[in-house]
Jmol script that loads the backbone (N, CA, C; Angstrom):
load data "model"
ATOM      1  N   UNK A   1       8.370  32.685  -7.572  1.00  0.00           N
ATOM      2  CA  UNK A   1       8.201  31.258  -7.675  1.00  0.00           C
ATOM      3  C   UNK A   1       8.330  30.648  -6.277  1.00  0.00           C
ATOM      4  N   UNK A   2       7.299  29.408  -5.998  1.00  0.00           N
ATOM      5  CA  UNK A   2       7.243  29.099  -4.510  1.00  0.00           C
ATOM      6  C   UNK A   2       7.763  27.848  -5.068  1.00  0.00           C
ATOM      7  N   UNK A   3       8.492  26.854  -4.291  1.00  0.00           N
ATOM      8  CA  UNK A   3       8.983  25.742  -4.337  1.00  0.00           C
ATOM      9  C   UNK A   3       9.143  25.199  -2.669  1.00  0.00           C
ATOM     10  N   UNK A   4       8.285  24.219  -2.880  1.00  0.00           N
ATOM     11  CA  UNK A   4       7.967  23.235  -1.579  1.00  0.00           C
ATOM     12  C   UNK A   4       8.706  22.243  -1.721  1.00  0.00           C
ATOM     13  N   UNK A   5       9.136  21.254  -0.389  1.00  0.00           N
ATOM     14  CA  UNK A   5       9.611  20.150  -0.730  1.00  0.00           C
ATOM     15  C   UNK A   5       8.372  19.527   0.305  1.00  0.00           C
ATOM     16  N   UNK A   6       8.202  17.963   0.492  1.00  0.00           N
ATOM     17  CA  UNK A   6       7.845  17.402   1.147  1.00  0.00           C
ATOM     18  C   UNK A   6       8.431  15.779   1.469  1.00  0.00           C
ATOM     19  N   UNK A   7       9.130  15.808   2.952  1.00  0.00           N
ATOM     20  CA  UNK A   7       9.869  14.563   3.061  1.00  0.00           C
ATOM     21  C   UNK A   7       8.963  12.837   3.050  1.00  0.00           C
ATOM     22  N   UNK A   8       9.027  11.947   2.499  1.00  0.00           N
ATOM     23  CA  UNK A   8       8.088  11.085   1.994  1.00  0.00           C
ATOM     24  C   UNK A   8       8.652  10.065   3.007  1.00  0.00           C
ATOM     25  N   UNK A   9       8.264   9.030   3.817  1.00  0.00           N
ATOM     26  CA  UNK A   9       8.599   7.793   4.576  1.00  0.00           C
ATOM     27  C   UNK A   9       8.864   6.855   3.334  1.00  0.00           C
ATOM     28  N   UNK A  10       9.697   6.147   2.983  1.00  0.00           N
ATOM     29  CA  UNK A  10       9.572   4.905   2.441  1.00  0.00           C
ATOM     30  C   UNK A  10      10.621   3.651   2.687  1.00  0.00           C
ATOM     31  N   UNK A  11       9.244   2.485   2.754  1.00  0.00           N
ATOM     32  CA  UNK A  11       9.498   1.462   3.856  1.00  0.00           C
ATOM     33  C   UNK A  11      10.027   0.467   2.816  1.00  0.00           C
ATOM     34  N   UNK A  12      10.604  -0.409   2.662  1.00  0.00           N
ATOM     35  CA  UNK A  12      11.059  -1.908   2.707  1.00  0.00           C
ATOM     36  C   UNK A  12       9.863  -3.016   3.081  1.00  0.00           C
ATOM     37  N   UNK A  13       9.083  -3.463   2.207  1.00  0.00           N
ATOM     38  CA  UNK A  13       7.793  -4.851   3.392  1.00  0.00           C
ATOM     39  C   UNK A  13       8.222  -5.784   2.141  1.00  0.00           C
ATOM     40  N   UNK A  14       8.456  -6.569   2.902  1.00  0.00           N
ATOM     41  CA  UNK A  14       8.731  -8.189   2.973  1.00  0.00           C
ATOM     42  C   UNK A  14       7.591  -9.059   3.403  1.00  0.00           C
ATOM     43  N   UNK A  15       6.819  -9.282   2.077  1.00  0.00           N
ATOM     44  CA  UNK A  15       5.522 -10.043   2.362  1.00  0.00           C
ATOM     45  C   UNK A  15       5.604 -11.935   2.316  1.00  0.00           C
ATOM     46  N   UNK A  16       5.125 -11.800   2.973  1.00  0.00           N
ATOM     47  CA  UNK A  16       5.125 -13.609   3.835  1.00  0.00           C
ATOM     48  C   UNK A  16       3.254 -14.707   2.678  1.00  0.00           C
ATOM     49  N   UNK A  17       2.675 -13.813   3.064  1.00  0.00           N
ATOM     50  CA  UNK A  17       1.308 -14.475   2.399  1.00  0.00           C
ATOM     51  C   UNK A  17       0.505 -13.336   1.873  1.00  0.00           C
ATOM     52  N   UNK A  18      -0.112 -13.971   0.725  1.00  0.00           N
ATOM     53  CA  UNK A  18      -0.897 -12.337   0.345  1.00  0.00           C
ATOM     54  C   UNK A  18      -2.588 -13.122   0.077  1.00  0.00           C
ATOM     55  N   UNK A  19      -3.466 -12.386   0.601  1.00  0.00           N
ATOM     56  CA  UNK A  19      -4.746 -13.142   0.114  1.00  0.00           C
ATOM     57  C   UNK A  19      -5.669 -12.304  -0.564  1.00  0.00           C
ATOM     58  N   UNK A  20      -6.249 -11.863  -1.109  1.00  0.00           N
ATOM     59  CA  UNK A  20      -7.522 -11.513  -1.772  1.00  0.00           C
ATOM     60  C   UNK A  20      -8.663 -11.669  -2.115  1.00  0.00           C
ATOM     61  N   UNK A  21      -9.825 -11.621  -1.893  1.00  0.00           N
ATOM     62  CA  UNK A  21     -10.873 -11.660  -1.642  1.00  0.00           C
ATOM     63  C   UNK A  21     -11.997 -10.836  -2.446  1.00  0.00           C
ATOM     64  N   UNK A  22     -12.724 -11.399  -3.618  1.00  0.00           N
ATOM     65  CA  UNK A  22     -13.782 -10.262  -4.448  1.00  0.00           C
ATOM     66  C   UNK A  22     -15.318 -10.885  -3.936  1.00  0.00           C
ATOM     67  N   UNK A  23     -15.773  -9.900  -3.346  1.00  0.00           N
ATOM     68  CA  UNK A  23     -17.139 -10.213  -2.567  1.00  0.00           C
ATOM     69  C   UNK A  23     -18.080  -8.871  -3.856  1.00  0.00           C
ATOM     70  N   UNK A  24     -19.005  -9.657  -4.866  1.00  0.00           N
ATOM     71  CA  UNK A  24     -20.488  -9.194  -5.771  1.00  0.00           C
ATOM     72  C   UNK A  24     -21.052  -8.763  -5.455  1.00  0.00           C
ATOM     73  N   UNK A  25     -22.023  -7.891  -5.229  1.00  0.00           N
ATOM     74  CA  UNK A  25     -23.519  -7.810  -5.037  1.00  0.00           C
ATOM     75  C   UNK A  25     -24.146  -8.593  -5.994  1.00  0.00           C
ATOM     76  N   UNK A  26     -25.346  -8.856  -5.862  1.00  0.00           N
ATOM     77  CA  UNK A  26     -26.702  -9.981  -6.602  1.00  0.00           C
ATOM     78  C   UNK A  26     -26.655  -9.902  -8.348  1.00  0.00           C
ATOM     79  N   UNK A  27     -26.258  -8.287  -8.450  1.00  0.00           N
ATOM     80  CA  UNK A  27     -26.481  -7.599 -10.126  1.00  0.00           C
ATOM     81  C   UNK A  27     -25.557  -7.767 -10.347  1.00  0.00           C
ATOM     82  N   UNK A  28     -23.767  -8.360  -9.952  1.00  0.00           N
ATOM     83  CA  UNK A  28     -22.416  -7.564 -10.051  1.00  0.00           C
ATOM     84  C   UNK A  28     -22.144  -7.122 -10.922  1.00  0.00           C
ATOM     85  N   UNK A  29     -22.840  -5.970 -10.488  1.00  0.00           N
ATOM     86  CA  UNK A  29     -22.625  -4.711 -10.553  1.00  0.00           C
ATOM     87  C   UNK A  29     -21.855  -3.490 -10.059  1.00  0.00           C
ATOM     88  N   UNK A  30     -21.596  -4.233  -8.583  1.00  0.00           N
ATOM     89  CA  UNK A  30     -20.451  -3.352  -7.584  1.00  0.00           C
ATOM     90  C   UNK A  30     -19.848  -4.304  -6.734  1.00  0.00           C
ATOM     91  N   UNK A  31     -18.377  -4.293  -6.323  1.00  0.00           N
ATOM     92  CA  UNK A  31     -17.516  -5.492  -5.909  1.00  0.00           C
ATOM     93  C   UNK A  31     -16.762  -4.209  -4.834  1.00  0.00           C
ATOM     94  N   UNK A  32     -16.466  -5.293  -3.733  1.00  0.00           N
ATOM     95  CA  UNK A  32     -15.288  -5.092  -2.899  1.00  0.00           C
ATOM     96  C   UNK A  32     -14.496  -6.166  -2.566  1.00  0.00           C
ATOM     97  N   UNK A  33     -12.915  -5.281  -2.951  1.00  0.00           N
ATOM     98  CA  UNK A  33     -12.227  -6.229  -2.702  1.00  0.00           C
ATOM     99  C   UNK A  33     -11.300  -6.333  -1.389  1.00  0.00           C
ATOM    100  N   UNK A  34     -11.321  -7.345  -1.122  1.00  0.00           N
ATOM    101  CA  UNK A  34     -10.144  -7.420   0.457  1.00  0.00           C
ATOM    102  C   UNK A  34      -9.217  -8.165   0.509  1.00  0.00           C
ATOM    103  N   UNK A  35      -8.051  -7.482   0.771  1.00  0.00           N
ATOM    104  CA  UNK A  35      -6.716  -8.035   0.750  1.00  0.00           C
ATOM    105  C   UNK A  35      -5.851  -7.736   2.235  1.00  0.00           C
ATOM    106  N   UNK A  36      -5.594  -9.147   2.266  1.00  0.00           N
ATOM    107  CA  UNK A  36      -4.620  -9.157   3.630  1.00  0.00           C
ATOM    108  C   UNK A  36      -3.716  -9.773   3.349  1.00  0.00           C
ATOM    109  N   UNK A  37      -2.489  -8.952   3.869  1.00  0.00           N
ATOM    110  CA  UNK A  37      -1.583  -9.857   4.037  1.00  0.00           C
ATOM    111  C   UNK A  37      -0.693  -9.926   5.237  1.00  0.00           C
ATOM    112  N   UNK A  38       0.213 -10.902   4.926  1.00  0.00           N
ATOM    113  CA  UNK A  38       1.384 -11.253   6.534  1.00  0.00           C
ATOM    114  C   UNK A  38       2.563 -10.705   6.207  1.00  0.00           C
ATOM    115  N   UNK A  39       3.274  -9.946   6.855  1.00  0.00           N
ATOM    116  CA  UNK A  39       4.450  -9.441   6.739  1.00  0.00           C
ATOM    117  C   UNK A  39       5.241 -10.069   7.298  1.00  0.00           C
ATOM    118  N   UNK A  40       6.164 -10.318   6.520  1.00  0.00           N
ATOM    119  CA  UNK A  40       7.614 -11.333   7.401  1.00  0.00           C
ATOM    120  C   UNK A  40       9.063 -10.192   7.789  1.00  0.00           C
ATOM    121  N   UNK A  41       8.727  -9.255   7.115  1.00  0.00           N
ATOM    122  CA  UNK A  41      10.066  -8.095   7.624  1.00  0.00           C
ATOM    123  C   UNK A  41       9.693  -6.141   7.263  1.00  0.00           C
ATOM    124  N   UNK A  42      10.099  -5.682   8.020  1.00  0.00           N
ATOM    125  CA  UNK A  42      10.017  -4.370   7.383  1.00  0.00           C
ATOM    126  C   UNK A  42      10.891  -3.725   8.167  1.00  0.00           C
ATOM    127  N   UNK A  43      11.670  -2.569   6.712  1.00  0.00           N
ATOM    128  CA  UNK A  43      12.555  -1.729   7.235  1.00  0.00           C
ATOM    129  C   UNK A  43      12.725  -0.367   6.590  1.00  0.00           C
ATOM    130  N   UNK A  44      12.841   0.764   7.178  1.00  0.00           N
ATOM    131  CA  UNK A  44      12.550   2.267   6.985  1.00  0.00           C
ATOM    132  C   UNK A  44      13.920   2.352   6.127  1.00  0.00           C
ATOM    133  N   UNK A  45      13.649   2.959   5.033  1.00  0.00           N
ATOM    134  CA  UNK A  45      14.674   3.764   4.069  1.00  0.00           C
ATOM    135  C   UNK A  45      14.772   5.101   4.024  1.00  0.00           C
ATOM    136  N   UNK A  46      16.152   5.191   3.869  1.00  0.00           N
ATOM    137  CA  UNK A  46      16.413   6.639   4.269  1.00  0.00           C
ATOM    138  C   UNK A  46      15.538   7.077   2.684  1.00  0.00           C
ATOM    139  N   UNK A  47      14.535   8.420   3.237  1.00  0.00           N
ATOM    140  CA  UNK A  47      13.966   8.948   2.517  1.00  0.00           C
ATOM    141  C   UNK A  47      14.701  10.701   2.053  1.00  0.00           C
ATOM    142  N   UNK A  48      14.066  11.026   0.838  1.00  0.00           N
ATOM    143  CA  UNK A  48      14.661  12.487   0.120  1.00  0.00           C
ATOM    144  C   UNK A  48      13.444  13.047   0.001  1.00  0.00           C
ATOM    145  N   UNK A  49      14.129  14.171  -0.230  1.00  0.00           N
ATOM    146  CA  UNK A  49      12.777  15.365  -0.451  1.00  0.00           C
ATOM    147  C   UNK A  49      12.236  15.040  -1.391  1.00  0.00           C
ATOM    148  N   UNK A  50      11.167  15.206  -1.760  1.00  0.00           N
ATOM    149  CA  UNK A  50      10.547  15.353  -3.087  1.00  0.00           C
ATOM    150  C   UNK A  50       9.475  16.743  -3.606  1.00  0.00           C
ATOM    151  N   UNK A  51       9.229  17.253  -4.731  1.00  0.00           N
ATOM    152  CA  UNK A  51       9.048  18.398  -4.918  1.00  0.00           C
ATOM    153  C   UNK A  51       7.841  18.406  -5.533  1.00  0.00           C
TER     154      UNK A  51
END
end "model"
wireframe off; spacefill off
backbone 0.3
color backbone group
């Protein structure tokens, strides 16, 4: 039996403004969407293995 771990980053974000955006084609039929946002804080958590 093989057993891997892999250590994962996980962050803390503290969002300030969030926007979104759904842009159609002519048929909508196919959409993209765009999202931005502003971050007002971020901070690294101590991360664990995961399996």
């Amino acid at each position: 039996m093989n057993i891997s771990f892999t250590r994962v980053r996980v962050l803390n974000i503290h969002i300030r403004d969030f926007f979104v955006v759904t842009l159609f084609n002519e048929k909508y039929e196919d959409a993209i969407l765009r999202v931005r946002a502003k971050i007002r804080n971020c901070s690294e958590v101590e991360s664990s293995p995961t399996s």
